[in-house]
N, C-alpha and C positions, 0 to 999 in steps of 0.2 A: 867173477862172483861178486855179488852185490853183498853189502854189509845190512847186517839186522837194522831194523827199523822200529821205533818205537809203539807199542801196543796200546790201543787205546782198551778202556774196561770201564762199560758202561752201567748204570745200574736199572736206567728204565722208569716208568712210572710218570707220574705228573703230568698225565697227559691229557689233562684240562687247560694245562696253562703250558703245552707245547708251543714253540715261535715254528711256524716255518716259514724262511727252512730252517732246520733247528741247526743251532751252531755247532753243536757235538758230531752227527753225520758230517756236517759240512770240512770238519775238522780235520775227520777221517780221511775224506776225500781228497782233501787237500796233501794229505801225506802221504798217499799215493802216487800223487801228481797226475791225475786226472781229473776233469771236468766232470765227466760221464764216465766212469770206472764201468769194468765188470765185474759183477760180486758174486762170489762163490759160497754158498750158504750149508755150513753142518746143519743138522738139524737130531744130531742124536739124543741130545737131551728128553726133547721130546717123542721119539719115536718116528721123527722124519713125519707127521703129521702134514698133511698137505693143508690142512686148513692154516695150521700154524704157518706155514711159510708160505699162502696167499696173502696172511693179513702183513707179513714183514714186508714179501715183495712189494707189495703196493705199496707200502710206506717207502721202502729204498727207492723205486722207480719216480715217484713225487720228489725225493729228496736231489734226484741229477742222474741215478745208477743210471748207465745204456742197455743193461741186462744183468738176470738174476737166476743163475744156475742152482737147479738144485742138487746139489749131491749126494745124492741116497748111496748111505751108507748101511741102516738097520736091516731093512727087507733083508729074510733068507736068501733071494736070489737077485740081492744087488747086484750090479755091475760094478766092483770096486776100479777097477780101468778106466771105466767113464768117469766114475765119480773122482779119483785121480788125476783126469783130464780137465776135469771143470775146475778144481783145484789150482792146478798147475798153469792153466792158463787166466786165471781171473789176475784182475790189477788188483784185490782184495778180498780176503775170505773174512767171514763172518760165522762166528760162532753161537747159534741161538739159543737161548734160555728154557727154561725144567728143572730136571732135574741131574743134580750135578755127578750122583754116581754114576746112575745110569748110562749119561750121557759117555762116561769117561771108561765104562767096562764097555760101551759097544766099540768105542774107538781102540780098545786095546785087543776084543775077541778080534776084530776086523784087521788088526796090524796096523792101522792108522796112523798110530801118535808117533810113532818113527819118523812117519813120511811127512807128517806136518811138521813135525820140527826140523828137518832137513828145508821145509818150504822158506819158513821163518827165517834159520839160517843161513838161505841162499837172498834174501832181502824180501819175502813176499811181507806185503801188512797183512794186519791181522786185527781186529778188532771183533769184542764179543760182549752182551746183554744180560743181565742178571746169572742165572746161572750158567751161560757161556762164556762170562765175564770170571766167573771162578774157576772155572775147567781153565781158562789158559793161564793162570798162574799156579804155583808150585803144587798146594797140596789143598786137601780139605780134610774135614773131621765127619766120622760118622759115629754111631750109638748103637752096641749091635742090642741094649735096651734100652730106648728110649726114654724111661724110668730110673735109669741108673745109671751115673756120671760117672762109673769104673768103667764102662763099660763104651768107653769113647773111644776113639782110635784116630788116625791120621792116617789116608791114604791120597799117594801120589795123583796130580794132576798133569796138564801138558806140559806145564816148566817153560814156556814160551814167555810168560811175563815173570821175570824172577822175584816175585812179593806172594804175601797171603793175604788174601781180599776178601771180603763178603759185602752184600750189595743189598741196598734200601731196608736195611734189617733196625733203621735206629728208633723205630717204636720199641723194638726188645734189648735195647740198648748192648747190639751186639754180641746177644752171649754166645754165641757160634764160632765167631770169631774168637772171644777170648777163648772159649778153650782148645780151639784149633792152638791157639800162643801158650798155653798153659800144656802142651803135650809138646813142644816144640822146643828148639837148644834156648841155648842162652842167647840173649839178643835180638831174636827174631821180630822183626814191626811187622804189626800186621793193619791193615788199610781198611775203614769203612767206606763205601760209597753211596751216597747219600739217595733218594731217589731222585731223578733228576740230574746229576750230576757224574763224572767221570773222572777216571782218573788216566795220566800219561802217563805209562813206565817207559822210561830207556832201556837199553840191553846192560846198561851200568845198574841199575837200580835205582837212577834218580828217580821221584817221583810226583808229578806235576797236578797241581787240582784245576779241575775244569768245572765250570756251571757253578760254582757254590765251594764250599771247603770241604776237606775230608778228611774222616774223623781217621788219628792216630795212635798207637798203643804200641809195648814194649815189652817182652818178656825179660822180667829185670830179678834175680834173685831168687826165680821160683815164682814169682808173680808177675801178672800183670797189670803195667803202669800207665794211666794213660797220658798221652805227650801231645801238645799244644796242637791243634786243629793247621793241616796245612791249609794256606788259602791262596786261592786262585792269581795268577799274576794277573796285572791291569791291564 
């Protein structure tokens, strides 16, 4: 059995001023240990949308992928078996971005998040894009009124990356985030990631800035604190 590997959680965007090959995939890639990986693609967030996972493939397939599985999970009459295969054999799975409930109730009506987390477990990488990037860390917050701040809640994510994250949101200067930490124990950081940029978690919870710094915060007291921007190593 292979030991867990580090999660990358990207946020996406800035894709006027992409390099490629962009260093963040290439990252990926590289912690895999292949050249040409095969990428195995959720797409629950968005409904398994084939448009959506034509525009990603071609981006992966430019970036080195040798191939780009899609694993339909949504459709009434998936093949969960196939798409457990395409899973199970990729050098890397990728979690795509939408929407973060959604994404996370089709994975649980489906039985999924078990099996992914045993994946992780077993050493598979794992890397995922704005709100795929949320789905593989611990929880998120939702509003069952969007008008009313009582009425927020915290509900369970995949727990594959052991942090709480939210992604390209610093025009709103993260209020999602904070109060994902303001419903959360004491102590809990919770991670901004910037557009453009990513972050590394370890299976420890260190956690590593990529492309740019990424914004940090603290649930300290009952509130939240915010704490010194991590910044990328040289």
């Amino acid at each position: 059995m292979n030991k867990p590997k580090p999660v990358f959680l990207l946020a996406g965007g800035r894709s006027a001023i992409r390099r490629s090959p962009d260093p963040l995939i290439q990252a990926v890639f590289r912690e895999c240990g292949k050249a040409a990986p095969v990428v195995a693609y959720v797409g629950t967030a968005h409904g398994d949308d084939r448009n959506f996972f034509g525009f990603m493939a071609n981006f992966l397939f430019e970036e080195g992928a040798s191939m780009v599985n899609h694993a339909l999970i949504c459709p009434r009459d998936a093949d969960i078996d196939k798409a457990k295969g395409f899973l199970g054999s990729a050098d890397v799975v990728y979690v795509g971005g939408g929407d973060v409930g959604e994404g996370i109730r089709v994975l649980q009506k489906k039985n999924m998040v078990g099996y992914l987390r045993r994946l992780y477990e077993d050493g598979k990488p794992f890397f995922g894009v704005s709100a795929g990037a949320i789905m593989l860390a611990k929880k998120w917050v939702r509003w069952r009124d969007p008008d009313d701040d009582s009425t927020a809640e915290l509900f369970p994510c995949l727990g594959i990356a052991p942090v709480v994250c939210d992604t390209h949101a610093e025009q709103d200067n993260w209020e999602e985030l904070r109060m994902a930490l303001k419903l959360s124990e004491e102590g809990e950081r919770g991670y901004g990631i910037v557009s453009g940029t990513a972050i590394k978690v370890y299976p420890t919870g260190e956690v590593q800035a990529m492309g740019g710094a990424a914004y940090q915060s603290i649930r300290r007291r009952g509130e939240v604190v915010r704490l010194p921007d991590i910044q990328p190593l040289s």
